[in-house]
N, C-alpha and C positions, 0 to 999 in steps of 0.2 A: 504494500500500500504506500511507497514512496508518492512524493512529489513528482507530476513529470517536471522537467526540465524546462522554463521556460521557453527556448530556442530549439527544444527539441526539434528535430526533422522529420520531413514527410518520408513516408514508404518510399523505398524505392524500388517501385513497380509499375508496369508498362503504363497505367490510368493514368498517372502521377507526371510522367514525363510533360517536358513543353508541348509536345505536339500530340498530347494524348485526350485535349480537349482543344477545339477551333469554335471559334467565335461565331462561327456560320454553321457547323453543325446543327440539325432538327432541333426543335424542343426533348423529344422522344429519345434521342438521341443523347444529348447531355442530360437529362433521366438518368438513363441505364451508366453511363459513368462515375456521377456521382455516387450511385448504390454501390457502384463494383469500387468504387476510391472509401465509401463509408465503411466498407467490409474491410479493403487493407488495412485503414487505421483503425479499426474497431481492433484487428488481430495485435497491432502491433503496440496499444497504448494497453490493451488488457484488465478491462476495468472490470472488478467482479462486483457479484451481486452484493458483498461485505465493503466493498469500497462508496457503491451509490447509497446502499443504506445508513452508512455513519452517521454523514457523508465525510470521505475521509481526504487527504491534503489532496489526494489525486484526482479525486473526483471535480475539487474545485480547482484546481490546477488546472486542469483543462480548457475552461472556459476564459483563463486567464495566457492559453499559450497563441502563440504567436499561427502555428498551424490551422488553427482556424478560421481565419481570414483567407484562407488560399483557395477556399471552394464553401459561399457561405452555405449550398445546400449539403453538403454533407455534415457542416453545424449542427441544420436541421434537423437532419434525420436523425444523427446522434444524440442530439439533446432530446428529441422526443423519445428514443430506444431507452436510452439509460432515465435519463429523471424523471421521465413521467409515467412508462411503460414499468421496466422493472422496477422503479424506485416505489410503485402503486402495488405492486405483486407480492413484494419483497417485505412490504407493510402486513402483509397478514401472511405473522410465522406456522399458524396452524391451519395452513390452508390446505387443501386435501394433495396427495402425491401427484395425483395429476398435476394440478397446476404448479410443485415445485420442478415438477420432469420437465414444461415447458418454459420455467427461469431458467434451468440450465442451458436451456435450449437457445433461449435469446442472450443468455451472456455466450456463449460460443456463437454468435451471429448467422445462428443456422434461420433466425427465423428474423424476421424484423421488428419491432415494436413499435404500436399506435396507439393515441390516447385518444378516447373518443367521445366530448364532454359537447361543446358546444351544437345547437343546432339553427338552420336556419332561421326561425321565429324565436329563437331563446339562446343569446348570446349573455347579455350583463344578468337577466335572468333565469341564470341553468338552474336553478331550482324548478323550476316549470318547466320542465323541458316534458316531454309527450313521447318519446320512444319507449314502447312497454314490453316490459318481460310478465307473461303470466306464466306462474306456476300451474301445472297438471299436478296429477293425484299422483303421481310417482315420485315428485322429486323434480320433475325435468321442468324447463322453462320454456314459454315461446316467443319471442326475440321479435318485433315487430314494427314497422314506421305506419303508425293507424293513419297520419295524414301527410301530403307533400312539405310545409313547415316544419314537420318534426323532422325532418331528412338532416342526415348530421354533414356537417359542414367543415369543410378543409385537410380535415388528416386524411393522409394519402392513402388510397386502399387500391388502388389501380395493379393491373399486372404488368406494371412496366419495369417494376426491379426485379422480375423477372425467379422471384423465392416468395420463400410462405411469410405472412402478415402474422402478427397474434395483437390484438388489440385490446385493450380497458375500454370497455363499451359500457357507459354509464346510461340505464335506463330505470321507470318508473318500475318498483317491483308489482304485482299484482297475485296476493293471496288469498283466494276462500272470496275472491269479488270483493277484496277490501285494498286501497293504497297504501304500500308499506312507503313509499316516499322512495327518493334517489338512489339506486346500490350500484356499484360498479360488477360488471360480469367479464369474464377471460371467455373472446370472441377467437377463433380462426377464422379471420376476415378472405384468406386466400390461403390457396394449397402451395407444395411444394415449389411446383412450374412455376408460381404466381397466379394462377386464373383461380377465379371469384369462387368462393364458396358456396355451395346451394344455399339459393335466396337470397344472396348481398347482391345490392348492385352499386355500382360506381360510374359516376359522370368524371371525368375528365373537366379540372377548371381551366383556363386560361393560366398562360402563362403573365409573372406580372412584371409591368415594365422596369427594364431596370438592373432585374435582378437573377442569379443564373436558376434556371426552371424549377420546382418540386412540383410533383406531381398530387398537388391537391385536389380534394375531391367531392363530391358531395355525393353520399352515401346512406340509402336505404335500407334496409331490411324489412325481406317479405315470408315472414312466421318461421324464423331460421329456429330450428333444436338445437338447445343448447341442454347438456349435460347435468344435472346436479350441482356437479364440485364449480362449475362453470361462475355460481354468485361466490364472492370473496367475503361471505360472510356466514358462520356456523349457524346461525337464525333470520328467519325472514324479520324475526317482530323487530320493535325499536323504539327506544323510550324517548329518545329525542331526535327526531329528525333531521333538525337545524344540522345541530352538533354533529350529528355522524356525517350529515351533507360535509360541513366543513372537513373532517378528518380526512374522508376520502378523495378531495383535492389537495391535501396538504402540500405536496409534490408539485405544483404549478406556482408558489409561492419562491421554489428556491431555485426552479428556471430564470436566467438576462444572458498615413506612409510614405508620409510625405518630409521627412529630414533629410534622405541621401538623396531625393529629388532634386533639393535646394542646396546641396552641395554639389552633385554631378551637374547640374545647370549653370552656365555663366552666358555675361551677356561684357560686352565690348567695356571698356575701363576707358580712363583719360586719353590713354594712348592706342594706337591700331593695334599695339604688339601684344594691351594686358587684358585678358579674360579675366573679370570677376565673378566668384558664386554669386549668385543672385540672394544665397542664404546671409551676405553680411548689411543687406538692406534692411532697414528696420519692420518697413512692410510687410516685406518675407517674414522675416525670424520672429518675428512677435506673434501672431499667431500659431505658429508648428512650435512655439515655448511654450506658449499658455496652454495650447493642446496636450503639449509633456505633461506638463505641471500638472493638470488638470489630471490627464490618466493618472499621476500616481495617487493624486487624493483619492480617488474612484477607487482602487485596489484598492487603500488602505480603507477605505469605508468597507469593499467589498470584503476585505480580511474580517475587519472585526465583526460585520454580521453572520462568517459563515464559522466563525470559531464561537460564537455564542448560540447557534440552530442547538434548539435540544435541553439546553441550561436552564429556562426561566419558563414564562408564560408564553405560550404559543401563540396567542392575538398578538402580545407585543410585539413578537417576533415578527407577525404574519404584517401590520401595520407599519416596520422599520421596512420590512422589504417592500413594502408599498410606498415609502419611502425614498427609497435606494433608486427601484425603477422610473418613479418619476424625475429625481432628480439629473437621473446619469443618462436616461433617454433623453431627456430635454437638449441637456449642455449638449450631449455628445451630436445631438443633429447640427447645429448651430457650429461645435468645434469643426465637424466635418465639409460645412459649405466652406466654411473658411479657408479651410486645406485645399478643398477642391479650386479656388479662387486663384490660389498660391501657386495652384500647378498649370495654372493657364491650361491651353488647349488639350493639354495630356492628361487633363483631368477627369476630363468629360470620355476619351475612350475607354472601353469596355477590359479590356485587358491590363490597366491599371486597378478597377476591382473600387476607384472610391464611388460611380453613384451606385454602385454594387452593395461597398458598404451602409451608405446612408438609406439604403431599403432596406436591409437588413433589421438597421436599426428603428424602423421604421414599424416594421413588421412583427420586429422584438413590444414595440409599446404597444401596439394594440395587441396580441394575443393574450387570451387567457384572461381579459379585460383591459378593457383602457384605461391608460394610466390616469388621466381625469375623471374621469367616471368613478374612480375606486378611491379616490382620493377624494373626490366629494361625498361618495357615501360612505367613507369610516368619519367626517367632518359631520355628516345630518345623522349618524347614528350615535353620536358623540364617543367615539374609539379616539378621537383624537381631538387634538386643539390647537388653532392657531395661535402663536405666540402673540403676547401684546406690546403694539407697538409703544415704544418709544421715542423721544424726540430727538434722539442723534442716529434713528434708521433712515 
């Protein structure tokens, strides 16, 4: 369970190379790349099921290494496999052997992991969310999208990575004709090959501007069977709803280049003979400083929140990282046009990776709730409180 290495290196293997991705390649195509680049680095960073649960230095090491900026969809995919997928799985230690035979399965990346919370008509209110599991007089559940709004929204279920899915399919439970409220189930959204399991279907979303492809989706189920051990919970009943709501997203709470640019750049000096970095210009250097500067506060916040997950009160916790993502999503779009600004015309191409990043981050603040949105409702639910102001603010 070391730290990776910040600087750690990518795989090196044929996806990985310069020309193992083109900028003109299909959508479908840089898909199936990134899946087969998220499997070399899944093998090669080796995260287990004991590291995502801690969460241990390496777990959060990751998100802090440099190799993830080099293809933000295999970020994705990664971060959705490990912190939401198994990090949701791994939370219920007495779940039946089934569902630990398929942890081991997605920590050896034999299968892929998907979390499956949000739906079309019920994004800031997944508590109302409409996809229902009813229980039969066996034990077994039936897995259902009663209407087109309850079709779940954006995690990838497609067979374009070309291997098996297993997804946290979060649906209404349904026993004896009574609502047990929100439970998550262990879905095999797709087989082996990748193709759809009976009864799921998947729409293919668009790809979004900007940013290199995942294959998002939106996703139906039509009265799939699901198993027994399939709800991650020993009892249907439940004496607080709210509360287990919250426990079973816990996991979405702990989901979030320009220097040598401005030194390998120069531009004509006093004389024909002197090429100057463009970096000793105040214009340049002031912002790609502030942006440093700025990163390290960010670590250092993000350090101390993730060395305190687990210690105290979990709201606290859950409203610091509600926190965190507002403040570091905000700055860091804003730090980013700036760099983009800095690198003139090279900045805006595709192969540079910065409006790449700035969807990323983009993409980072709205999922799983917007960052406004969440911040005003721990504000009208009083979870929190604006400081008062003063008169030298």
């Amino acid at each position: 369970m070391d730290r990776i290495p910040t600087g750690a290196g990518l795989p090196d293997t044929p996806e990985w190379k310069n020309r193992g991705y083109f900028n003109d390649d299909s959508a479908f195509q840089k898909i199936q790349i990134s899946y087969a680049r998220a499997k070399s680095l899944a093998k090669q960073v080796g995260m287990t099921v004991e590291d995502i649960l801690g969460p241990s230095p390496k777990f959060w090491g990751f998100h802090l290494n440099y190799m993830v900026t080099a293809d933000t969809a295999v970020y994705v995919i990664l971060t959705i496999h490990w912190n939401l997928c198994i990090g949701t799985i791994a939370s219920y230690p007495d779940a039946h052997p089934t569902v630990k035979s398929i942890l081991q399965e997605l920590q050896e990346f034999k299968s892929v992991g998907g979390f499956m919370l949000s739906e079309v008509g019920h994004g800031h209110d997944a508590r109302n969310i409409e996809t229902t599991a009813t229980m039969s007089s066996d034990g077994s559940f039936d897995l259902h999208t009663p209407v087109p709004h309850a079709a779940k929204i954006m995690p990838p279920t497609t067979p374009l990575a070309g291997m098996s899915r297993v997804a946290v399919v979060f649906a209404r439970l349904i026993a004896n004709g009574v609502n047990r409220g929100v439970r998550p189930f262990v879905v095999r959204t797709n087989q082996v090959d990748g193709t759809l399991s009976p009864g799921v279907v998947s729409r293919l979303l668009p790809s979004r501007p900007g940013s290199k492809p995942v294959d998002h989706a939106v996703t139906t189920f039509h009265h799939v069977y699901l198993e027994p051990w399939a709800l991650l919970e020993d009892s249907p009943n439940s004496e607080n709803p709210g509360k287990d709501f919250s426990r079973h997203i816990q996991r979405v709470t702990i989901a979030f280049i320009a220097g040598r640019y401005s030194q390998r750049r120069t531009v004509a000096g006093m004389t024909t003979v002197q090429r100057v970095p463009i970096i000793t210009f105040s214009t340049q250097h002031t912002p790609i400083l502030a942006a440093l500067a700025s990163a390290s506060v960010f670590e250092a916040f993000g350090r101390v929140l993730c060395e305190s997950y687990g210690s105290g009160n979990s709201r606290v916790w859950s409203g610091l990282a509600c926190v965190y993502k507002q403040t570091v999503s905000s700055a860091a779009e804003a730090l980013y046009n700036d760099i983009i600004d800095r690198c003139g015309w090279q900045g805006l191409y595709a192969h540079n990776q910065m409006i790449e990043m700035v969807m990323c981050i983009r993409g980072t603040s709205i999922a799983d709730g917007d960052r406004l949105v969440l911040c005003i409702r721990r504000l009208s639910l009083g979870a929190a409180a604006r400081p008062i102001s003063t008169s030298d603010c």
